[in-house]
C-alpha positions as CSV (number, residue, x, y, z in Angstrom):
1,X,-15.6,18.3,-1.4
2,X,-14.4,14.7,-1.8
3,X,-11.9,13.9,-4.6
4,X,-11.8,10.9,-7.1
5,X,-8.6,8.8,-6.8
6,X,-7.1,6.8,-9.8
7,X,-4.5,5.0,-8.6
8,X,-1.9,3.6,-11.9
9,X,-1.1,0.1,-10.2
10,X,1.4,-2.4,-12.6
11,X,-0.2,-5.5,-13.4
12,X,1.5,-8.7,-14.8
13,X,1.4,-7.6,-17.8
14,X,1.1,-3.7,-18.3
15,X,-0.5,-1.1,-15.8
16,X,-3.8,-0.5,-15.3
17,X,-5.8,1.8,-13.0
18,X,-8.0,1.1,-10.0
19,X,-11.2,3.8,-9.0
20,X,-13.0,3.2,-6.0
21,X,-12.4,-0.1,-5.8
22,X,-13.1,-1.1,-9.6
23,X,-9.8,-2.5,-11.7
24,X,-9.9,-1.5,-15.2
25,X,-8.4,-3.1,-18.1
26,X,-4.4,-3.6,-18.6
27,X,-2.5,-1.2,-20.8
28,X,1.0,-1.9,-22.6
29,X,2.4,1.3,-20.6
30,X,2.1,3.5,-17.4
31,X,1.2,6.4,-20.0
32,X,-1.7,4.7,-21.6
33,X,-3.4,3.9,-18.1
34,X,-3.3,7.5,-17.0
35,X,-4.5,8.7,-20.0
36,X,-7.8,6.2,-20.0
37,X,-7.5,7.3,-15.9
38,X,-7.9,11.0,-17.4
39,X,-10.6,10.0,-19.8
40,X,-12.6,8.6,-17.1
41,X,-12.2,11.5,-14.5
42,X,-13.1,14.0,-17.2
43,X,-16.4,11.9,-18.1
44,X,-17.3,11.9,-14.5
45,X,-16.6,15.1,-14.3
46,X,-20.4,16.1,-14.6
47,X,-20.6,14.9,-10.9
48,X,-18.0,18.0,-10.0
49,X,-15.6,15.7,-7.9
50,X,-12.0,17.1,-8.9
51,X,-9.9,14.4,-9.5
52,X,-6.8,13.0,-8.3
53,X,-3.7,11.0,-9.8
54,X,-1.7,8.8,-7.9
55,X,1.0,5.8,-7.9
56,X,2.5,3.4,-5.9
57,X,6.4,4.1,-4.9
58,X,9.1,1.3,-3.9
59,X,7.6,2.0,-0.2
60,X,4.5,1.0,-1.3
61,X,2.9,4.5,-0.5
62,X,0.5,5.8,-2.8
63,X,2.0,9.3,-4.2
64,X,0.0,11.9,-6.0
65,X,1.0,12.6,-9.9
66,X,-1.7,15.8,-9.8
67,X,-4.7,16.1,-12.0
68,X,-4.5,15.9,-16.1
69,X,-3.9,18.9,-16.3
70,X,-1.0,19.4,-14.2
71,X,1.1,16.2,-16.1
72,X,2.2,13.3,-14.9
73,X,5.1,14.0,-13.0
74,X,5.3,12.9,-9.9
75,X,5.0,16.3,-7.1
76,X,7.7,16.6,-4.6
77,X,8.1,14.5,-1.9
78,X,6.6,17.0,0.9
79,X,2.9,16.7,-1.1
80,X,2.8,12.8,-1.2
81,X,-0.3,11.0,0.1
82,X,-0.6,8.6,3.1
């Protein structure tokens, strides 16, 4: 089954999220934009696509921060994406 990846990117002025392709809005802090990330997944979560977390390191590799439900603390290294 594919996954959903929301990706918490900084912007100028705050962070915002990106999902397939689609920037949303800027929020004042890394927190806020996961949260409306999690909002998101969990109303698309009627098309049964579990969901993934992720952010941008100093690298510039996308790491995986884990569903809602698992927080937003980054996973160890070993589990990283890309």
């Amino acid at each position: 089954m594919m996954r959903a990846y929301y990706d918490i990117v900084p912007e100028a002025d705050g962070w915002a999220y990106v999902h397939e392709g689609l920037r949303s809005v800027c929020y004042p802090s890394h927190a806020l934009a996961a949260e409306a990330a999690r909002r998101h997944a969990e109303e698309g979560a009627r098309l049964r696509r579990p969901f993934v977390l992720r952010q941008q390191d100093l690298t510039g590799r996308f790491r995986e921060t884990g569903p809602a439900w698992q927080g937003w603390a980054p996973r160890h290294a070993s589990e990283a994406v890309g």
